[in-house]
C-alpha positions as CSV (number, residue, x, y, z in Angstrom):
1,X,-28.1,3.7,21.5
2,X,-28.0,5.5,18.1
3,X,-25.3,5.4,15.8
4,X,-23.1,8.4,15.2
5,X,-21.0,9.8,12.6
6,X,-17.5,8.6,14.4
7,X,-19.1,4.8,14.4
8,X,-19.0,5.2,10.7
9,X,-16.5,7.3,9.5
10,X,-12.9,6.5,7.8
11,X,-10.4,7.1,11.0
12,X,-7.6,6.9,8.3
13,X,-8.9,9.0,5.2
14,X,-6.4,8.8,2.0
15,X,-4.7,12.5,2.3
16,X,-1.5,14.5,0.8
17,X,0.2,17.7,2.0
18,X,-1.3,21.2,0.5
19,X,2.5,20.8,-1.1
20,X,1.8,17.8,-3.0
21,X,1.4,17.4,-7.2
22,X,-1.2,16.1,-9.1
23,X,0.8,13.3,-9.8
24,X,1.1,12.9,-5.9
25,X,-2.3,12.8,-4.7
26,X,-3.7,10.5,-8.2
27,X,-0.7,7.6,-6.4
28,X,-2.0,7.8,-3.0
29,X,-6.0,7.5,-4.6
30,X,-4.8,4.6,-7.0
31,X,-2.4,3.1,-3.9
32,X,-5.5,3.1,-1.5
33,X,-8.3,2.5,-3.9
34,X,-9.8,5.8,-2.4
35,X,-13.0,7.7,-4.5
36,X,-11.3,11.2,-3.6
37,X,-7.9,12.7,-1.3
38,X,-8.1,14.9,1.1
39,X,-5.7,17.9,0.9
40,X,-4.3,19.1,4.4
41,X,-2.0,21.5,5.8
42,X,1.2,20.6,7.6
43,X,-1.1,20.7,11.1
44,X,-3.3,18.5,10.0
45,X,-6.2,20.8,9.1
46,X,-8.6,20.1,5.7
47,X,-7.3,22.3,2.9
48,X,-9.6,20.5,0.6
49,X,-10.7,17.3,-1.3
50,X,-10.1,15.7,-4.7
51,X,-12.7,13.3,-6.1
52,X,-11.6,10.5,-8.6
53,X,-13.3,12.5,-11.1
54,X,-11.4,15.6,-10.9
55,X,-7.8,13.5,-11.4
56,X,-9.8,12.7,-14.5
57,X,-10.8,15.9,-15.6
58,X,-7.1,17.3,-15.2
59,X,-6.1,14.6,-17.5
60,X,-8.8,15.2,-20.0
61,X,-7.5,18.8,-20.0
62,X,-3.6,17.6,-20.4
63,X,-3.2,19.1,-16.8
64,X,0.9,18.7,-16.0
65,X,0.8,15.9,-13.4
66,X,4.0,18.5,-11.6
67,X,1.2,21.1,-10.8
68,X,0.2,21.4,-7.3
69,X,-2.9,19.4,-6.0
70,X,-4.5,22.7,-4.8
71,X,-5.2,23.7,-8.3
72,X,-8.2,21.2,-8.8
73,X,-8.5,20.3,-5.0
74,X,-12.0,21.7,-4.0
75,X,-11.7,24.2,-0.7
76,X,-15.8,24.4,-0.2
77,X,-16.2,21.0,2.0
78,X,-18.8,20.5,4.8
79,X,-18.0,18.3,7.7
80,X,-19.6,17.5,10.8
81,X,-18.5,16.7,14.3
82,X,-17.9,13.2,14.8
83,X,-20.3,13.0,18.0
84,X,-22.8,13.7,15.3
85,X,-26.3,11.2,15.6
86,X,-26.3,9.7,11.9
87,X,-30.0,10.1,11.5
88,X,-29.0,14.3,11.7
89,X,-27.7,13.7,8.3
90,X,-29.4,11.3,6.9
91,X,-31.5,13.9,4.8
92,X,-28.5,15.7,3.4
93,X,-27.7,12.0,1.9
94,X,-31.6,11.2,1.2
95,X,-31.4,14.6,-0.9
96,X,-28.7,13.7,-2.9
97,X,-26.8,17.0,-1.9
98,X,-23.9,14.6,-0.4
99,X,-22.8,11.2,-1.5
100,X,-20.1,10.9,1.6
């Protein structure tokens, strides 16, 4: 039996409404010790993803923590189906083009 993604992946990923702040989704990474949030709409459907090191950049940059997540939320995102065998993607890892 070979192990696919849904054996693996994070059933409860650290997320924030398309209406949350910066300020918003930076609490839920820091509350759930996340690497990135994922930004969603009100049905549930990916909107995008924040990694840790865009929070950073907006700070750098003096961002207002009251601007809305979707300005530095990033909408290009692949995904895969969850019935997914793991060693399908193991090159896209292997190849450094993903890191999760």
């Amino acid at each position: 039996m070979s192990l696919r993604v849904h054996d693996l992946m994070s059933w409860h990923p650290s997320s924030v409404s398309v209406t949350a702040t910066i300020d918003d989704g930076l609490s839920v990474m820091l509350r759930d010790e996340a690497p990135e949030v994922y930004v969603t709409f009100d049905d549930g459907q990916l909107a995008g993803v924040v990694p840790d090191f865009a929070f950073l950049k907006a700070r750098l940059v003096q961002s207002p923590g009251n601007l809305a997540i979707t300005t530095i939320m990033s909408r290009s995102v692949a995904a895969v189906t969850p019935d997914l065998p793991i060693n399908e993607i193991l090159p896209l890892f292997r190849e450094g083009r993903f890191q999760r």
